[in-house]
Backbone bond lengths (Angstrom), bond angles and torsions (degrees), N, CA, C in turn:
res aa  C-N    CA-C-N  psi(-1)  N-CA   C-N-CA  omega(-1)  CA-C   N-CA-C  phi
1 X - - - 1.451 - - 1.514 107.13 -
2 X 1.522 129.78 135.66 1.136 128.64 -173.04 1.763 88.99 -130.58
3 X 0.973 105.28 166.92 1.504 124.88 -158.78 1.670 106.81 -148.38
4 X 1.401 104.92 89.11 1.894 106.38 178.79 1.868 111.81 -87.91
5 X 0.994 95.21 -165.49 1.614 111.70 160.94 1.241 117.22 -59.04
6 X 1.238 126.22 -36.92 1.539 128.38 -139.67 2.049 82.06 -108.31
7 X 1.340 137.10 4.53 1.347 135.36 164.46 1.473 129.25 -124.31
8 X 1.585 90.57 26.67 1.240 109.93 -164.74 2.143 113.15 -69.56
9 X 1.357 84.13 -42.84 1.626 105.18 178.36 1.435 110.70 -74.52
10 X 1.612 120.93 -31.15 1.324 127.14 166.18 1.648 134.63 -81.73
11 X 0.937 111.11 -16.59 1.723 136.18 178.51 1.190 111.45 -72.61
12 X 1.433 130.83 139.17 1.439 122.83 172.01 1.690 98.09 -104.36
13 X 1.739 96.06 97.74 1.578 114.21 168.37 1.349 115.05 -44.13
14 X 1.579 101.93 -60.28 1.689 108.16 -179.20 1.543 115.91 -36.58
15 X 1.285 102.64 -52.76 1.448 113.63 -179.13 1.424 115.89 -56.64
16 X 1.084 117.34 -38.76 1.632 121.47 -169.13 1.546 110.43 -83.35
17 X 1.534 95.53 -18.46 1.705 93.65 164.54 1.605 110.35 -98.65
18 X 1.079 104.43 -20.88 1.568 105.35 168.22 1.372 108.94 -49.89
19 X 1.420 112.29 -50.24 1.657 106.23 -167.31 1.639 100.26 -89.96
20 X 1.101 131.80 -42.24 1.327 118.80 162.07 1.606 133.30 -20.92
21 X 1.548 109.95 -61.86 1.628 114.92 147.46 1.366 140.21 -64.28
22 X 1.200 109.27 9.32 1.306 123.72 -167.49 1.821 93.68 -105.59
23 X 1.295 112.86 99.82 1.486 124.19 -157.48 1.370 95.88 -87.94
24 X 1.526 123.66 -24.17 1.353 127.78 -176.67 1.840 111.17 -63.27
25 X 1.282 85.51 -44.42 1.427 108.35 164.78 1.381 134.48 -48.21
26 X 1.217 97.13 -38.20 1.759 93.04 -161.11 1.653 82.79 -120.99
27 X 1.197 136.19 -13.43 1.918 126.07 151.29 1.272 114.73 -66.75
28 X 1.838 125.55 -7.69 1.635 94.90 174.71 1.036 123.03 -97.16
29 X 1.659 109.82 165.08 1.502 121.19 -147.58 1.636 131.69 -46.38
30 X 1.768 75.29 -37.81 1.882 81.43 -171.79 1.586 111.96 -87.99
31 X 1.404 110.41 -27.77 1.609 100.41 159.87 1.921 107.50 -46.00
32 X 0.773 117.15 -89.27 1.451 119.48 -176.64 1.669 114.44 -9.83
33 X 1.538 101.58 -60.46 1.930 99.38 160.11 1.312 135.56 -56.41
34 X 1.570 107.42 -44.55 1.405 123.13 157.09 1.210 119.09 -25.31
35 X 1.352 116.37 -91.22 1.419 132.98 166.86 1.817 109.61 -39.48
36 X 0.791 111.93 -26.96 2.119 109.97 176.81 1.635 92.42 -65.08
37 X 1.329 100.19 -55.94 1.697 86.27 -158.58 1.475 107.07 -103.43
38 X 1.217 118.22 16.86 1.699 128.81 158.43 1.581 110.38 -68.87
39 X 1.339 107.89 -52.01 1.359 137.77 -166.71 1.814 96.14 -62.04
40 X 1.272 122.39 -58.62 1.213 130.65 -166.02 1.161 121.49 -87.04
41 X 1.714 104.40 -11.10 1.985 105.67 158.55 1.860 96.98 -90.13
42 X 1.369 121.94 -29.36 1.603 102.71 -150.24 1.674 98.79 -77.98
43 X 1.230 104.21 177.48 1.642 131.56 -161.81 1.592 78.48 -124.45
44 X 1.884 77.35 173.50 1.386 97.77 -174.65 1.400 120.93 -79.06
45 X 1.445 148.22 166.80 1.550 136.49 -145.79 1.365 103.11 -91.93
46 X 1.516 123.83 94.40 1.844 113.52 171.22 1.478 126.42 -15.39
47 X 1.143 119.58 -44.20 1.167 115.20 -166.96 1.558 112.66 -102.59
48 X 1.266 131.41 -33.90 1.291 141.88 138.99 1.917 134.77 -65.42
49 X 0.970 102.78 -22.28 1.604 87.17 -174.79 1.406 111.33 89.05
50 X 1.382 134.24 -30.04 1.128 137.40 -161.55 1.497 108.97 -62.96
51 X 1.459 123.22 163.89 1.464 125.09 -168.99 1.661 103.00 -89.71
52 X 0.958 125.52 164.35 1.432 119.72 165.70 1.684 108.59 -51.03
53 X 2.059 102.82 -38.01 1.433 86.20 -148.01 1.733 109.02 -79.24
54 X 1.439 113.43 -3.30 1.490 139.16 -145.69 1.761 81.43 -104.44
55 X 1.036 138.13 -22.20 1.555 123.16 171.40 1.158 127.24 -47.53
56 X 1.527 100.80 -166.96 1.883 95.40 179.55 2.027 91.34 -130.20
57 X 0.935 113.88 93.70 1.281 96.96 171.95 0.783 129.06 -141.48
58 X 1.871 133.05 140.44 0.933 142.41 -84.70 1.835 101.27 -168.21
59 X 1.080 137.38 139.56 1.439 118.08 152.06 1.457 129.10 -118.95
60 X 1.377 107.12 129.87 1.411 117.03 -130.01 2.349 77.65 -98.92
61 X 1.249 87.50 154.98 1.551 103.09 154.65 1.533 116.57 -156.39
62 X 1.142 126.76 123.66 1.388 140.17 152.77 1.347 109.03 -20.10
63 X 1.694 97.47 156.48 1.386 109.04 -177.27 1.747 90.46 -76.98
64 X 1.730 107.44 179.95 1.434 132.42 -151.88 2.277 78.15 -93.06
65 X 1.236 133.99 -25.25 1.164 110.49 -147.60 2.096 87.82 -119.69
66 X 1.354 103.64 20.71 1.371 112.84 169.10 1.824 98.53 -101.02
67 X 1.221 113.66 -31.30 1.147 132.03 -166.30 1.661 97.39 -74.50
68 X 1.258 130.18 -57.25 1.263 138.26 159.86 1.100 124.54 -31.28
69 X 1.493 124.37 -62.82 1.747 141.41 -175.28 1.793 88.93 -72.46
70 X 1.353 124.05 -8.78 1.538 96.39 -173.52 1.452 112.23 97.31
71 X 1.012 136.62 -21.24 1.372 131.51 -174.90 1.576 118.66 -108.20
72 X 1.061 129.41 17.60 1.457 127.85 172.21 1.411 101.55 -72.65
73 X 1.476 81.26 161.52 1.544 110.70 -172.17 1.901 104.68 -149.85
74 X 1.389 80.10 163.17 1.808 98.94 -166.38 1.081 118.98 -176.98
75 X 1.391 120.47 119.27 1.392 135.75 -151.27 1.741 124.44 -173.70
76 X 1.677 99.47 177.78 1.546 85.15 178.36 1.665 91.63 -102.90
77 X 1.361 123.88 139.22 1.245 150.72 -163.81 1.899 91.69 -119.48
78 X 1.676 109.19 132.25 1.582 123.45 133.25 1.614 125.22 -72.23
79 X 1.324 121.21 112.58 1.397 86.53 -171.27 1.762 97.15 -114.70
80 X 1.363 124.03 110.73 1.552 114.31 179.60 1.589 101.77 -88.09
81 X 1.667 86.85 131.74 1.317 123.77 173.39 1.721 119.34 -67.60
């Protein structure tokens, strides 16, 4: 999931910094693999130029009551700053 300008008004920011600080989060294991071999298929950022390795990325998870209604999500996220 990548996250531009143009979802800025639609995105739950809070959330994406929620999981950003959420250290529990971004230390477990399989994020860490994830991101190895995310990193080593992706290209450089269409809209930036930026390298895969020069990103900001992050793995994002939904709140617990997105998870409920059925619609959570969880993933490795770019998030430009």
């Amino acid at each position: 999931m990548t996250i531009g300008a143009e979802d800025q008004d639609f995105f739950p920011w809070e959330d994406v910094d929620a999981s950003r600080r959420d250290t529990r989060l971004q230390a477990d294991p399989p994020y860490g693999e994830l991101l190895a071999r995310f990193r080593e298929q992706a290209r450089v950022c269409p809209g930036c130029g930026t390298a895969p390795t020069a990103l900001g990325w992050i793995y994002f998870r939904s709140l617990p009551w997105t998870w409920e209604l059925m619609v959570g999500r969880q993933g490795l996220t770019v998030v430009f700053s």
